[in-house]
N, C-alpha and C positions, 0 to 999 in steps of 0.2 A: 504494500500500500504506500505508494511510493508520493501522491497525491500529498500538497503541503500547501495553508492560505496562502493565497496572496492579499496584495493590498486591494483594499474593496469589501475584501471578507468580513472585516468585523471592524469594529468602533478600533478607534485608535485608544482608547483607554486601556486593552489587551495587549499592547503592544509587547509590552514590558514579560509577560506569562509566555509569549510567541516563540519569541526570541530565546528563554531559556531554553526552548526545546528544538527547535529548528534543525536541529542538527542530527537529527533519527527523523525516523519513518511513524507514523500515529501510532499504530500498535504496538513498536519498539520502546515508542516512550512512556507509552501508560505504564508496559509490562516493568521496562527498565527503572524507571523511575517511582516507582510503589514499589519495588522491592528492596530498595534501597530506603522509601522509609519507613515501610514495614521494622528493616535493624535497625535503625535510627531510634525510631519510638518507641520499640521493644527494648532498646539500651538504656532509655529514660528511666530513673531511680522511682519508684513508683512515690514517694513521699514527696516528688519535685511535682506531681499532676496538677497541683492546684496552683501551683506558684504563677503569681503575673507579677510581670517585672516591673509594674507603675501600679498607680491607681486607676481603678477603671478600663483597665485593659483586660481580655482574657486569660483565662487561664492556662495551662500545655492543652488541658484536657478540651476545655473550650476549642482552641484552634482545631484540632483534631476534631470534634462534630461540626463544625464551619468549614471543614474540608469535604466531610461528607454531606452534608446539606448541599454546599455549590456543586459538587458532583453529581446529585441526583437531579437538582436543576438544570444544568448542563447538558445532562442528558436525554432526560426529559425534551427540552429545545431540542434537540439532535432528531430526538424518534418523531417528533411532530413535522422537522421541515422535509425529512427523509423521505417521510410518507405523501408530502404536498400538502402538509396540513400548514396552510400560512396566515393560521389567526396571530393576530399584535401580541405578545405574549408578553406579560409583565415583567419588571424586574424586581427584585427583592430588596428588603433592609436587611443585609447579614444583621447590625447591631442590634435587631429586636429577634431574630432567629437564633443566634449563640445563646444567649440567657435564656431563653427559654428551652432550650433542646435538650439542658439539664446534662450535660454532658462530665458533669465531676460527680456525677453520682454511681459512676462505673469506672472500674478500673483502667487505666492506660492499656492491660492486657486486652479486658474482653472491645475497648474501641478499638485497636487497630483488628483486633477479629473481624466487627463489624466494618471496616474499612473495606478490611479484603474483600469481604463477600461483595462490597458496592462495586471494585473494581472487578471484582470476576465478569459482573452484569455487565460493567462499562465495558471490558474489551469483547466480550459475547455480543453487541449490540453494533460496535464499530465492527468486528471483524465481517459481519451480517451484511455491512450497507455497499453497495455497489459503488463505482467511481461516480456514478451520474448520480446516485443519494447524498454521497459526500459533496458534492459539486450545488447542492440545495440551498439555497437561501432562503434564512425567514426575519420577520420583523420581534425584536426581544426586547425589549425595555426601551424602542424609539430608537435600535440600529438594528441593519440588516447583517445578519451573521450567517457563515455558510457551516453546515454540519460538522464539514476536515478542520473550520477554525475552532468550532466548541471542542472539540478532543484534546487540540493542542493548549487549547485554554484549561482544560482539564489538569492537563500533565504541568504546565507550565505554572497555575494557581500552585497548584502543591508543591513543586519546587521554592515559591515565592514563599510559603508558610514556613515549610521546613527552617527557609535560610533564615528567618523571623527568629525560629526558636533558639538556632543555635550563636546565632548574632545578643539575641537580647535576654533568653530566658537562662542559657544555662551556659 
């Protein structure tokens, strides 16, 4: 799946998620890059889950279900433009979906469990779409996004958290 966005594809506010991954193929990067922080998160002291390095900031555990909340969103947009389904589809407030998602009340283990299984669905759903599904544009939060850029945005959002964690939390 050799298919990669171009410019057009998505808001320039992804730019920055794009870019991290650019350099694999969509399915190389989900795979590559979640298993990398699969040991990442799984090396986190479990006594550090709750730690945010400010006030008002998330928690490790926090970032970790804001990873999987925008992946299931992500995706979601992906199966809908894939299909030719091109209703305006909303965008979300991550900072009113983290506190709620309640995500410090499970261990670091059983979330990146949870993680995994989102990414199983995620590469089972990409691997499924055809070049011309990937080549799809839909309207999401007031930009047109093509399906191959929600993927790399996928891989590329998680690269961005991760680097968050290790930069600021631990």
């Amino acid at each position: 799946m050799k298919l990669r966005p171009q410019p057009g594809d998505y808001n320039s506010f992804y730019q920055l998620y794009i870019e991290k991954v650019i350099k694999w193929d969509l399915l190389e990067a989900l795979l590559i890059v979640h298993k990398d922080t699969q040991s990442y998160l799984l090396s986190i002291p479990e006594k550090k889950g709750g730690f945010r390095y400010a006030e008002g900031k998330w928690s490790i555990k926090e970032v970790i279900g804001h990873l999987m909340d925008t992946e299931r969103i992500m995706t979601y947009r992906a199966l809908r433009f894939a299909r030719k389904d091109y209703t305006d589809l909303s965008g979300f407030d991550e900072k009113v979906y983290a506190p709620n998602a309640n995500a410090d009340r499970f261990t670091i283990e059983e979330l990146v469990k949870q993680y995994q299984n989102i990414r199983i669905c995620t590469i089972d759903l990409f691997s499924g779409f055809t070049e011309s599904m990937l080549n799809e544009k839909g309207p999401a939060n007031s930009s047109m996004v093509s399906v191959v850029a929600l993927g790399y945005i996928i891989a590329g959002h998680e690269l961005h958290h991760i680097g968050v964690i290790k930069d600021r939390y631990l």
